[in-house]
C-alpha positions as CSV (number, residue, x, y, z in Angstrom):
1,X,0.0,0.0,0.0
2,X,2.5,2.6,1.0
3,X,4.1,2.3,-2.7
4,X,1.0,4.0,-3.7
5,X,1.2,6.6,-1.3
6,X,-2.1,6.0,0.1
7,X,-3.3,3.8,3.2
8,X,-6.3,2.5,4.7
9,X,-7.9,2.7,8.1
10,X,-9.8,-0.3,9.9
11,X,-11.2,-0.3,13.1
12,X,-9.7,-2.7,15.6
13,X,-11.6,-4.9,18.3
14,X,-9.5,-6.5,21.3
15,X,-10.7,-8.4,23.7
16,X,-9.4,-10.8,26.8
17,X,-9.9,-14.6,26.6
18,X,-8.5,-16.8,28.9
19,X,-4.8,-15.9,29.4
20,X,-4.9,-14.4,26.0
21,X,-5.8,-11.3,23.9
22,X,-8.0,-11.5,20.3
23,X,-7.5,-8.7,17.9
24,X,-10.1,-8.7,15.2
25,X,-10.8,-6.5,12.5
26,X,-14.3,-6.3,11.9
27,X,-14.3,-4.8,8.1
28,X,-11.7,-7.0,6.7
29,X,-13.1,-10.0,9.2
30,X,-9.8,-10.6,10.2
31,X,-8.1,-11.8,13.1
32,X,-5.3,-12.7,15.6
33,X,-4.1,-12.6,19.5
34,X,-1.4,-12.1,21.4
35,X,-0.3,-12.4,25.1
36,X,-1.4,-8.9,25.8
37,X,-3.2,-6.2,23.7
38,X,-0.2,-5.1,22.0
39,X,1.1,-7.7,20.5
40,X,-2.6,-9.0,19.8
41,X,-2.5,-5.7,17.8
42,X,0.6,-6.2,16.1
43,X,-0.2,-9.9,15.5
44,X,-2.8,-8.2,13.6
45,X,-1.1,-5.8,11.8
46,X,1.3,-8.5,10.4
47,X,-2.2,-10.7,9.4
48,X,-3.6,-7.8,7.8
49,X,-0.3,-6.7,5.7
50,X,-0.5,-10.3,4.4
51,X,-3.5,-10.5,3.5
52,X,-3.5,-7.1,1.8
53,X,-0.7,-8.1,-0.2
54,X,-2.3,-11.3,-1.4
55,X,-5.3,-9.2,-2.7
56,X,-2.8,-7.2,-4.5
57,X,-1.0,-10.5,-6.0
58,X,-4.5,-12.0,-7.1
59,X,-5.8,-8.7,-8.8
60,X,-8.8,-8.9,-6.2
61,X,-8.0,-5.8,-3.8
62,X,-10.7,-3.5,-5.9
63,X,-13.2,-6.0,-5.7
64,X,-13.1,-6.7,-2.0
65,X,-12.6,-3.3,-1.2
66,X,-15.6,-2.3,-2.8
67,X,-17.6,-5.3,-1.1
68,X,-16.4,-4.2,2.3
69,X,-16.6,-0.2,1.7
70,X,-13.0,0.3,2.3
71,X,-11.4,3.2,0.8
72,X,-8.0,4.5,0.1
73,X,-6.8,7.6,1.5
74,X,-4.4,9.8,0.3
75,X,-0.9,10.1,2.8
76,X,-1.6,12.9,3.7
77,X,-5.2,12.8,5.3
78,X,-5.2,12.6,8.8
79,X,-7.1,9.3,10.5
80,X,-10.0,10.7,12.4
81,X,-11.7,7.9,14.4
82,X,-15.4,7.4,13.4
83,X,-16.4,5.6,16.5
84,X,-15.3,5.2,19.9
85,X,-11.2,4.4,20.0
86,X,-11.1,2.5,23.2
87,X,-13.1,1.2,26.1
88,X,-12.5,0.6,30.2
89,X,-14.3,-0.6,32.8
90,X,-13.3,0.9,36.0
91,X,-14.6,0.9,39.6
92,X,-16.3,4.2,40.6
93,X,-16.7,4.4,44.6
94,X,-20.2,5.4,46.2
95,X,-21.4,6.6,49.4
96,X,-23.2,4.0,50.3
């Protein structure tokens, strides 16, 4: 992608199972894990790249991209989040 000078951006969901973290990427419906959320993330990443480049190599990036409403930016457009970018579940102490 970068030899274009363009890039995409995909939301990224990662959850906690077990003793392990899943990274999935809901519009490409792919995924991964790792043995915490960074390197389920990064696990990810790697994924991703190779399946993006396999696209490429088969001729079928257009066609999937269009399926799946992704779109290539240019480099220079910033990445503005269209939905929440994280989420924490913390204990908030009462009066009671």
């Amino acid at each position: 992608m970068a030899r274009r000078g363009g890039h995409i951006v995909v939301d990224v969901v990662v959850t906690k199972e077990g003793n392990q973290y899943s990274s999935w990427c809901p519009k490409l419906d792919i995924a991964s894990c790792g043995d915490d959320p960074e390197e389920a993330v990064e696990n990810l990443r790697d994924a991703l790249e190779l399946y993006l480049n396999t696209l490429e190599e088969e001729g079928e990036r257009e066609r999937i991209f269009k399926e799946r409403g992704v779109r290539i930016l240019r480099a220079d457009k910033p990445v503005i989040p269209t939905s929440f970018v994280t989420q924490y579940r913390q204990k908030i102490p009462t009066s009671r």
